[in-house]
C-alpha positions as CSV (number, residue, x, y, z in Angstrom):
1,X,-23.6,-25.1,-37.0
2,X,-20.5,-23.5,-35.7
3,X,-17.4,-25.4,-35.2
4,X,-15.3,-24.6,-31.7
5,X,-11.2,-24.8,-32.1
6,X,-9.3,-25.7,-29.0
7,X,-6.1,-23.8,-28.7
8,X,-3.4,-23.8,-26.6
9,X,-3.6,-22.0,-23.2
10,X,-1.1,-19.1,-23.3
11,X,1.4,-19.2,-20.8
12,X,2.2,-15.7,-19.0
13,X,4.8,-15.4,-16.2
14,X,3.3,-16.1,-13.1
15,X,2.1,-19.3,-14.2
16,X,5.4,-19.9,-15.8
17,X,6.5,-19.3,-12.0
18,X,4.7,-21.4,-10.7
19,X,5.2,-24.5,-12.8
20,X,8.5,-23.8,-12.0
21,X,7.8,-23.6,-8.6
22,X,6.0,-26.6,-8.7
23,X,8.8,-28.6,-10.0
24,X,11.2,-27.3,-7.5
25,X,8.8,-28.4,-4.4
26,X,8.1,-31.7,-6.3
27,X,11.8,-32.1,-6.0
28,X,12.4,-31.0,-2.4
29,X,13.5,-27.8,-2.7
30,X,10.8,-25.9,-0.8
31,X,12.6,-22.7,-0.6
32,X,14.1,-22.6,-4.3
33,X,10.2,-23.1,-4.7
34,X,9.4,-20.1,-2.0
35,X,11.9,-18.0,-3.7
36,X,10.9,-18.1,-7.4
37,X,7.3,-17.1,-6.3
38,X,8.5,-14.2,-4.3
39,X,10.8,-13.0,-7.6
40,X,7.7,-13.6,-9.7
41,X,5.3,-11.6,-7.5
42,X,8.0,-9.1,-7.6
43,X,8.4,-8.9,-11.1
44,X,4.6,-8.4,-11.6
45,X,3.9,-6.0,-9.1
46,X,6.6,-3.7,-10.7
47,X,4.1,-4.0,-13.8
48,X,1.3,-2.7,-11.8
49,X,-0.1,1.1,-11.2
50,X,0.6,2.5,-8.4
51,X,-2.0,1.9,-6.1
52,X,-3.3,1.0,-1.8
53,X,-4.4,-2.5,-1.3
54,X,-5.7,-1.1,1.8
55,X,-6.3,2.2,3.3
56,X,-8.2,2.1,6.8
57,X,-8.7,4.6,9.9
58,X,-7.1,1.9,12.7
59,X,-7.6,1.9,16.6
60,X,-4.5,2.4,17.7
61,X,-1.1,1.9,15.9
62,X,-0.2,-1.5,14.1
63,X,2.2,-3.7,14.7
64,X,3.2,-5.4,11.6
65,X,1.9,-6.0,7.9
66,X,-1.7,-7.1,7.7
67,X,-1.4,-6.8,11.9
68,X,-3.8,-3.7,12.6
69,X,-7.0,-2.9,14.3
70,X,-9.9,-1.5,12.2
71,X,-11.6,1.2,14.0
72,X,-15.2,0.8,14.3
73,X,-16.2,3.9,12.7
74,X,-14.7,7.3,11.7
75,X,-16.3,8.9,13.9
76,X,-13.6,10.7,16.5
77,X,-13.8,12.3,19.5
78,X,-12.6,15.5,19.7
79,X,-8.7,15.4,20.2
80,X,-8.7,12.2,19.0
81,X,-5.6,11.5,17.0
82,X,-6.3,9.9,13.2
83,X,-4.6,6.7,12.5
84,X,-4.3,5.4,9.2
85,X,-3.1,2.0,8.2
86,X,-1.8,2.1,4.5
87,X,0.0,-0.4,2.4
88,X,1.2,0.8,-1.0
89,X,1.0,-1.8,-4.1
90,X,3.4,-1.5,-7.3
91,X,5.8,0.8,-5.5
92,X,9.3,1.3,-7.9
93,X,12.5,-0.5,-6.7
94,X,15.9,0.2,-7.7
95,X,19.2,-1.1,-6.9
96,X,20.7,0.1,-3.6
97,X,24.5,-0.7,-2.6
98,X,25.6,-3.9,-1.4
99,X,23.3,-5.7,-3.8
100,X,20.6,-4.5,-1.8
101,X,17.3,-2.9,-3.2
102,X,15.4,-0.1,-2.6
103,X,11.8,2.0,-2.4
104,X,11.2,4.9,-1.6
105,X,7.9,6.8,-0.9
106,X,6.5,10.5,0.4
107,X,3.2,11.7,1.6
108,X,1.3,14.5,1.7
109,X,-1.4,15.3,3.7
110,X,-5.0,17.4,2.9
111,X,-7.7,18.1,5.6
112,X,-10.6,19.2,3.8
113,X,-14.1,20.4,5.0
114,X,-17.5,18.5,3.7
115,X,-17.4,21.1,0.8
116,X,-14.1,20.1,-0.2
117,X,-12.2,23.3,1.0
118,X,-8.7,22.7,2.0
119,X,-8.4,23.5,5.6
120,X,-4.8,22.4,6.0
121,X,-2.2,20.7,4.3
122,X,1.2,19.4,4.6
123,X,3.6,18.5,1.7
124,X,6.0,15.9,2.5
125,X,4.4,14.8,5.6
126,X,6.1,11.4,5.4
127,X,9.1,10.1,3.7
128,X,9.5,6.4,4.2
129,X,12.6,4.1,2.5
130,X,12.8,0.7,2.3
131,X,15.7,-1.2,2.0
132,X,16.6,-5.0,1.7
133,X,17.5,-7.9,-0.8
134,X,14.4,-8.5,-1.8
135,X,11.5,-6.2,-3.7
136,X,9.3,-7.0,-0.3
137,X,5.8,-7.0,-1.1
138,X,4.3,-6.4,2.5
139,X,4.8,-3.3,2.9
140,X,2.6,-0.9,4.8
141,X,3.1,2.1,6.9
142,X,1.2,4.2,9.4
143,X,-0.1,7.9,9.6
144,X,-1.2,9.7,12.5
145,X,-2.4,13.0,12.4
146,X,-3.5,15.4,14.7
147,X,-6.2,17.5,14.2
148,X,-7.0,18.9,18.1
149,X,-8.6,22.0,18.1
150,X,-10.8,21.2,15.0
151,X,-14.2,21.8,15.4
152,X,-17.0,19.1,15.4
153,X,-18.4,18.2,11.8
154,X,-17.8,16.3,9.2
155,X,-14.5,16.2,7.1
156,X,-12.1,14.3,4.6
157,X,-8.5,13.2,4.7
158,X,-6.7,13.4,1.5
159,X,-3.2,11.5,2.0
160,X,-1.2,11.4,-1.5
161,X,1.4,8.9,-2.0
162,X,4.0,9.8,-4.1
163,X,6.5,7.1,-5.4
164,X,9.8,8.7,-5.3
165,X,11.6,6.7,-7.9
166,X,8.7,6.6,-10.8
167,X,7.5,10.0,-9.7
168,X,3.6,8.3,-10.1
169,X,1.2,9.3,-7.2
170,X,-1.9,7.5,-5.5
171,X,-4.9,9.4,-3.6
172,X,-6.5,8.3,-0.4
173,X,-9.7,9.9,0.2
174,X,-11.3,8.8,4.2
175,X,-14.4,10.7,5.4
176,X,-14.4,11.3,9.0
177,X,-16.2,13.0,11.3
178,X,-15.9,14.6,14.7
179,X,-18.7,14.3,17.1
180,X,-19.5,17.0,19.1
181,X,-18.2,16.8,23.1
């Protein structure tokens, strides 16, 4: 019969953080608490690929993080502007001045047919910064296109994210179609 050993649980740095954490609230100290979770989430979401947490055609434009509509369907009507609600994980922050830190991102843009023929493109179509005193994790951004003048059918979006201080890149493929008038 087999014999089971009982080792110790290894300790890795978010739950390092949050015994910390936990001490710090035991003893009052809420936001010492608040602000040791927010370093550690920082710290491990520099350790993480390049990636979107979410990538969704929205209704109309949002208004904050998480804040956003969800369209329905991608189905558009003809003239119909394309709204895209985007929020980038495991972008690259480096120090900025005044202590302050910094991201910075740009996107390009692909329309291609069903077949997967680039109909139009844009390098560069966005260039977004972001700059504070803290690696903020809720960041998101929005992209509208317009595609008037582009015949009913079906099509794809190709947005590329490209993190500007790692020089990594993240595809976002969305499917669309536009129904006929």
């Amino acid at each position: 019969m087999g014999c089971l050993t009982a080792m110790p649980a290894a300790a890795g740095p978010l739950l390092d953080a949050a015994t910390k954490a936990e001490e710090k609230a035991q003893s009052g100290d809420q936001i010492g608490a608040y602000d040791i979770m927010r370093t550690a989430l920082g710290d491990f979401a520099a350790t993480l690929p390049l990636t979107i947490g979410k990538g969704v055609f929205v209704a109309d434009v949002p208004t904050a993080y998480g804040i956003y509509t969800p369209r329905a369907d991608s189905t558009f009507k003809p003239g119909e502007k394309l709204i895209t609600y985007v929020e980038p994980i495991g972008l690259t922050w480096k120090p900025a001045d005044g202590g302050k830190m910094q991201t910075n991102f740009t996107v390009d843009f692909e329309l291609m047919d069903a077949k997967g023929e680039v109909l139009a493109g844009q390098k560069t179509f966005g260039n977004f910064s972001f700059i504070g005193y803290v690696r903020n994790q809720e960041i998101f951004t929005h992209l509208t296109l317009d595609i008037s003048g582009a015949a009913p059918g079906d099509y794809v979006l190709r947005y590329t994210l490209n993190d500007t201080g790692s020089n990594r890149n993240v595809k976002i493929d969305q499917p669309f179609k536009i129904a006929q008038k």
